[in-house]
C-alpha beads as a LAMMPS data file, in Angstrom:
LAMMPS data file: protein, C-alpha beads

188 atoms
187 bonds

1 atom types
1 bond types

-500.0 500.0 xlo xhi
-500.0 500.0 ylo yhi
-500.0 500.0 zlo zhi

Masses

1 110.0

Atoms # bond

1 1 1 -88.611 -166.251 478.160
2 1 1 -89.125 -167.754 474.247
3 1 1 -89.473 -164.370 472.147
4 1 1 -90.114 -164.733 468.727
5 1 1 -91.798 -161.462 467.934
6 1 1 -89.497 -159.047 469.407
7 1 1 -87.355 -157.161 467.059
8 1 1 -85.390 -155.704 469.768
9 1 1 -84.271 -158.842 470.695
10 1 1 -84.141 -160.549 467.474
11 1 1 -80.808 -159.890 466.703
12 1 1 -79.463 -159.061 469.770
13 1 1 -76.694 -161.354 471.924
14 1 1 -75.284 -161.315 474.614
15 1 1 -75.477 -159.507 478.145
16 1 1 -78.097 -156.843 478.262
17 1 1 -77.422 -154.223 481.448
18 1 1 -75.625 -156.720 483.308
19 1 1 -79.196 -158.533 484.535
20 1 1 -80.303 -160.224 480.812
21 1 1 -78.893 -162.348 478.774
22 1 1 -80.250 -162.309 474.979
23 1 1 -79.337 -165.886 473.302
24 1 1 -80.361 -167.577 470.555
25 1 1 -81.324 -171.764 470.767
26 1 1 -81.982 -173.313 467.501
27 1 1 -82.804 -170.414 465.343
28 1 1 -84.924 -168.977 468.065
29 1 1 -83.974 -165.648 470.239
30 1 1 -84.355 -166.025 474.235
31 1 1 -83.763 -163.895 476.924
32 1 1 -82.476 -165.330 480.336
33 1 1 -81.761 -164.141 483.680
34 1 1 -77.613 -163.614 483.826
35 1 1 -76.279 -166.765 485.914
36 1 1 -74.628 -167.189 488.942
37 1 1 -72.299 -168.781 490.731
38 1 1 -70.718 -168.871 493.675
39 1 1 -67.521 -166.740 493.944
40 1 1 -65.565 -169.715 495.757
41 1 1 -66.546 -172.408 493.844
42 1 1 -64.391 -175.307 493.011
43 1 1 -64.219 -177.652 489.899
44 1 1 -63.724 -181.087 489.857
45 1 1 -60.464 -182.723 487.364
46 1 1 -63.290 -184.294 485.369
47 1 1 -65.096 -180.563 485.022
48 1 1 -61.661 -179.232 484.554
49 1 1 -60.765 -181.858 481.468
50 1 1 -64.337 -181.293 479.998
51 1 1 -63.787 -177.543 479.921
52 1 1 -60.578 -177.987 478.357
53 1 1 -61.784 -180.686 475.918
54 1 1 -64.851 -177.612 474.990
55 1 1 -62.149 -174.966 474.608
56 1 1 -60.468 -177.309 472.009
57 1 1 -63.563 -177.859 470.402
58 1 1 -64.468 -174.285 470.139
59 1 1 -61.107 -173.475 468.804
60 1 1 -61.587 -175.895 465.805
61 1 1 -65.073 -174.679 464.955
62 1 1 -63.623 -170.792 465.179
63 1 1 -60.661 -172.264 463.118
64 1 1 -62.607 -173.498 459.876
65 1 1 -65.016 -170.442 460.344
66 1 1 -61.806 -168.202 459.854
67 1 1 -60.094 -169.964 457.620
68 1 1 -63.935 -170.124 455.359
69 1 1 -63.014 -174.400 455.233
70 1 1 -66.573 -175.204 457.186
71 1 1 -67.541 -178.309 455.288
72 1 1 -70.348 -178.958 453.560
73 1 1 -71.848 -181.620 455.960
74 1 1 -71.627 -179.211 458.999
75 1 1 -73.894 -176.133 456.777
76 1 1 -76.401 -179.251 455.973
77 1 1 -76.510 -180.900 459.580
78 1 1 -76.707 -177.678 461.053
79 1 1 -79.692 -176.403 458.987
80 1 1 -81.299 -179.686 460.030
81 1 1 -81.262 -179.384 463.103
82 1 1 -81.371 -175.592 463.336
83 1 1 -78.433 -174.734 464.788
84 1 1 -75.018 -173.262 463.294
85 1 1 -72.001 -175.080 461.584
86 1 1 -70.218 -173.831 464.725
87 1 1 -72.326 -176.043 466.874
88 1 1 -71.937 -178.948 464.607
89 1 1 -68.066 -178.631 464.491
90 1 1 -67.660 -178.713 468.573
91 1 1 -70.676 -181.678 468.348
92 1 1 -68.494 -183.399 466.185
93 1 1 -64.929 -182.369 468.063
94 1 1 -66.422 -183.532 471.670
95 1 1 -68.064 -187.005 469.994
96 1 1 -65.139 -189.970 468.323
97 1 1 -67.173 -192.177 465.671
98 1 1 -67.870 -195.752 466.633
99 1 1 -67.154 -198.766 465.615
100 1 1 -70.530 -200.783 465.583
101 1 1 -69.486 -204.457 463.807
102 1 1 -66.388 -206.094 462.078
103 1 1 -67.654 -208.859 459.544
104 1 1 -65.510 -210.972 459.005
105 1 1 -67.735 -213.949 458.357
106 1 1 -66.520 -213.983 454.099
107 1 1 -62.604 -213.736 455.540
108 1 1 -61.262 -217.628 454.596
109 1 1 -57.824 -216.253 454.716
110 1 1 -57.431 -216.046 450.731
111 1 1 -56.712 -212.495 448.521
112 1 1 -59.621 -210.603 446.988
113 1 1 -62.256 -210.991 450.308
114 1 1 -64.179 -208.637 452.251
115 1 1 -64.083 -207.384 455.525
116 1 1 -67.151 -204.951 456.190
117 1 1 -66.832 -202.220 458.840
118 1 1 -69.857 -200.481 460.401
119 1 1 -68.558 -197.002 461.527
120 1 1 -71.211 -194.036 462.752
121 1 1 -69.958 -190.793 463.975
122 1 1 -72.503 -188.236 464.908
123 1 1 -71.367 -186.051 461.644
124 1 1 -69.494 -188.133 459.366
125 1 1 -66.567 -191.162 459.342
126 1 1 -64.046 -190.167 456.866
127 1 1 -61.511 -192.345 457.084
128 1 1 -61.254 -196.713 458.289
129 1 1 -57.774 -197.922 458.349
130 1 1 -58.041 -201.905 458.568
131 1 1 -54.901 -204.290 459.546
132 1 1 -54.128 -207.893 459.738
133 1 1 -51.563 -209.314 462.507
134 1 1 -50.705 -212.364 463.692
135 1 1 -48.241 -213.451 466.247
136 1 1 -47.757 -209.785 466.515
137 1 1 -46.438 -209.337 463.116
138 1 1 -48.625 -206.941 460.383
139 1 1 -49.775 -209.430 457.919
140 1 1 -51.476 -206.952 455.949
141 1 1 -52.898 -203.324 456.139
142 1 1 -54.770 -200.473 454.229
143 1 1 -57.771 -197.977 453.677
144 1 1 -60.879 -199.379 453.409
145 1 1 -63.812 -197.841 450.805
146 1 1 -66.699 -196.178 451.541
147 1 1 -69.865 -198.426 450.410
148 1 1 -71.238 -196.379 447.765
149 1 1 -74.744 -196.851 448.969
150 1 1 -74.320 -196.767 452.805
151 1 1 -71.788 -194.150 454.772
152 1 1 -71.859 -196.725 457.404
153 1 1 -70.238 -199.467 455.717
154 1 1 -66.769 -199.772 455.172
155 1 1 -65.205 -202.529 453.009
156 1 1 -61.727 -203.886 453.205
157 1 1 -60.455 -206.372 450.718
158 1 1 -57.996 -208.774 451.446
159 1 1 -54.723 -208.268 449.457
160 1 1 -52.329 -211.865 451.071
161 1 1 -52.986 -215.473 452.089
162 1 1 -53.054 -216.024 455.508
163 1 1 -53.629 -219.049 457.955
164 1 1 -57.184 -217.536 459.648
165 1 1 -56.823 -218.876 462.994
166 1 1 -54.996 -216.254 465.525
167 1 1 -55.565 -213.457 463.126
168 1 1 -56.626 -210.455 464.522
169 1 1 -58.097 -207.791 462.425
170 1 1 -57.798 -204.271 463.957
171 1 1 -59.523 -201.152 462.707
172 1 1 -59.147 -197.357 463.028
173 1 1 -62.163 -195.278 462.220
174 1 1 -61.682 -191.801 462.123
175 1 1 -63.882 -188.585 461.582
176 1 1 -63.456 -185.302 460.535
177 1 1 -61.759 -183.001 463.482
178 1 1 -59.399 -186.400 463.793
179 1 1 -60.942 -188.412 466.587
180 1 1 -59.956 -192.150 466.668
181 1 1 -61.800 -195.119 467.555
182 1 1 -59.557 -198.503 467.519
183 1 1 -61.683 -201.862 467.208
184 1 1 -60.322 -205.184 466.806
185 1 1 -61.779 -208.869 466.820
186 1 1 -59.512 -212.027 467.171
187 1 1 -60.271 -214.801 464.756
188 1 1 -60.265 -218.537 466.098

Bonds

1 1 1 2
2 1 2 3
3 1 3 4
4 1 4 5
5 1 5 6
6 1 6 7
7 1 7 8
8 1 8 9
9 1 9 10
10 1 10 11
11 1 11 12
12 1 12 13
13 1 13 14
14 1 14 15
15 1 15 16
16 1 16 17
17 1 17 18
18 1 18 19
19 1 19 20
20 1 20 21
21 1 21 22
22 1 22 23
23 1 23 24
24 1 24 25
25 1 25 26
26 1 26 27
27 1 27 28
28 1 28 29
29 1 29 30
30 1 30 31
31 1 31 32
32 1 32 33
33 1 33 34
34 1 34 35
35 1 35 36
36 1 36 37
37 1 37 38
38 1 38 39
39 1 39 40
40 1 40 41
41 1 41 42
42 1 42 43
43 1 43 44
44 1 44 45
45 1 45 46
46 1 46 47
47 1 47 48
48 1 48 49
49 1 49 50
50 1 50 51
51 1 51 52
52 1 52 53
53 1 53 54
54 1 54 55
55 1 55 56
56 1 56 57
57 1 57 58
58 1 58 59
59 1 59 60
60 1 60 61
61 1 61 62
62 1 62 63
63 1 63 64
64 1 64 65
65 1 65 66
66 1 66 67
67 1 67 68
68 1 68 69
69 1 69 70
70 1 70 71
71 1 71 72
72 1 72 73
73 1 73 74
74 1 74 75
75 1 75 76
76 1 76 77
77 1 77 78
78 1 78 79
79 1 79 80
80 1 80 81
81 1 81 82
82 1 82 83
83 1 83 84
84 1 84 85
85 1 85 86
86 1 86 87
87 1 87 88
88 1 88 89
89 1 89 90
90 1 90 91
91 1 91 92
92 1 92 93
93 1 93 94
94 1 94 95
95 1 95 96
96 1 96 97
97 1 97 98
98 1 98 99
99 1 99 100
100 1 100 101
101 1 101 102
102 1 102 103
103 1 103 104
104 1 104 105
105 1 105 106
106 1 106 107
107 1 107 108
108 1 108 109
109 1 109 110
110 1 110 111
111 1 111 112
112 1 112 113
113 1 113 114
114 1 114 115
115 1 115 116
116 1 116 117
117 1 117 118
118 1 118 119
119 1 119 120
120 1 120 121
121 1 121 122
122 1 122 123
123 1 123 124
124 1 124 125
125 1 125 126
126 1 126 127
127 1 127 128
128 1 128 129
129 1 129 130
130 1 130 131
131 1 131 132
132 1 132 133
133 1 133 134
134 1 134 135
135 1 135 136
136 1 136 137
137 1 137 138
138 1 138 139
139 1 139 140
140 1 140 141
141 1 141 142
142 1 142 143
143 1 143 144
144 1 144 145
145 1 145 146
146 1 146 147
147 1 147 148
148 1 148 149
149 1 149 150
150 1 150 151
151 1 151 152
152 1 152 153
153 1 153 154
154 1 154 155
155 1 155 156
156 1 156 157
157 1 157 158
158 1 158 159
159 1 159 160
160 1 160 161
161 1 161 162
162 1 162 163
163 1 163 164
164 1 164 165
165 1 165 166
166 1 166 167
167 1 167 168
168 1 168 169
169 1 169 170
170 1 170 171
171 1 171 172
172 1 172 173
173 1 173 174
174 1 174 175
175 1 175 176
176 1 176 177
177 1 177 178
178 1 178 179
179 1 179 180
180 1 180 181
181 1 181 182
182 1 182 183
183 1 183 184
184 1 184 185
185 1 185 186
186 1 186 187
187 1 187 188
């Protein structure tokens, strides 16, 4: 039952006489009937790793709560979308950034040009490693920068000459709770 009226239940949270449960959903108190469940029920491995992966991110959310380190970007998502920076720290815990594109198409081999990066996370990317191999050995490797009109966009410049063909270019994206997302493309 949606109660926005109530100032009983305004503030309240929690279990209420062991029958209610007073909650609050995007800024917005509720009351619910207490769930249940059977007292022999079984979880799956998959239910079992998800509930683990959820305790982890609950502990980092609790962690830069108590440790007053909740960044910026969490306060303004979470006002967005009317929730708390809690919720946006186990959103961004459970969800690794993505590696959408690696352009290549200005790599000619030579020093001094660009590989772009398209990297999304659900909060923010704060971090794309970029390195060169060939014949399994590390041609080259470094950060790439942030495109300073598009948090997207990652650029890597080119620091050696290299022979393009059988060049892979691998990538690394990483957000803020430490998630990795490895990407690579093979050049012909």
């Amino acid at each position: 039952m949606k109660t926005d009226r109530n100032v009983i239940v305004r503030y309240a949270s929690g279990m209420l006489g062991g029958q209610v449960v007073a909650k609050n959903w995007k800024g917005r108190p509720y009351l619910a009937n207490r769930p249940s469940f059977p007292e022999d029920r079984e979880f799956s491995e998959a239910q079992l790793t998800q509930q683990e992966r959820f305790h982890d991110a609950s502990a980092y959310s609790v962690g830069l709560i108590r440790r007053d380190a909740v960044p910026e970007k969490y306060e303004h998502e979470a006002k967005k979308a009317r929730l708390t920076a809690y919720n946006i720290g186990i959103r961004d815990f459970l969800h690794a950034p993505k590696i959408r594109e690696i352009d290549e198409s200005n790599y000619t081999g030579k020093p001094g040009e660009e590989i772009v990066i398209r990297a999304v996370d659900d909060t923010e990317v704060i971090a794309v490693h970029v390195g060169l191999r060939k014949d399994g050995e590390i041609i080259e490797e470094g950060d790439a920068i942030m495109d300073e009109f598009n948090a997207h966009l990652w650029r890597y410049v080119t620091q050696t000459e290299n022979e393009v063909p059988g060049t892979t270019i691998e990538t690394l994206a990483t957000d803020r709770p430490g998630n990795v997302t490895a990407a690579k493309v093979e050049l012909l």
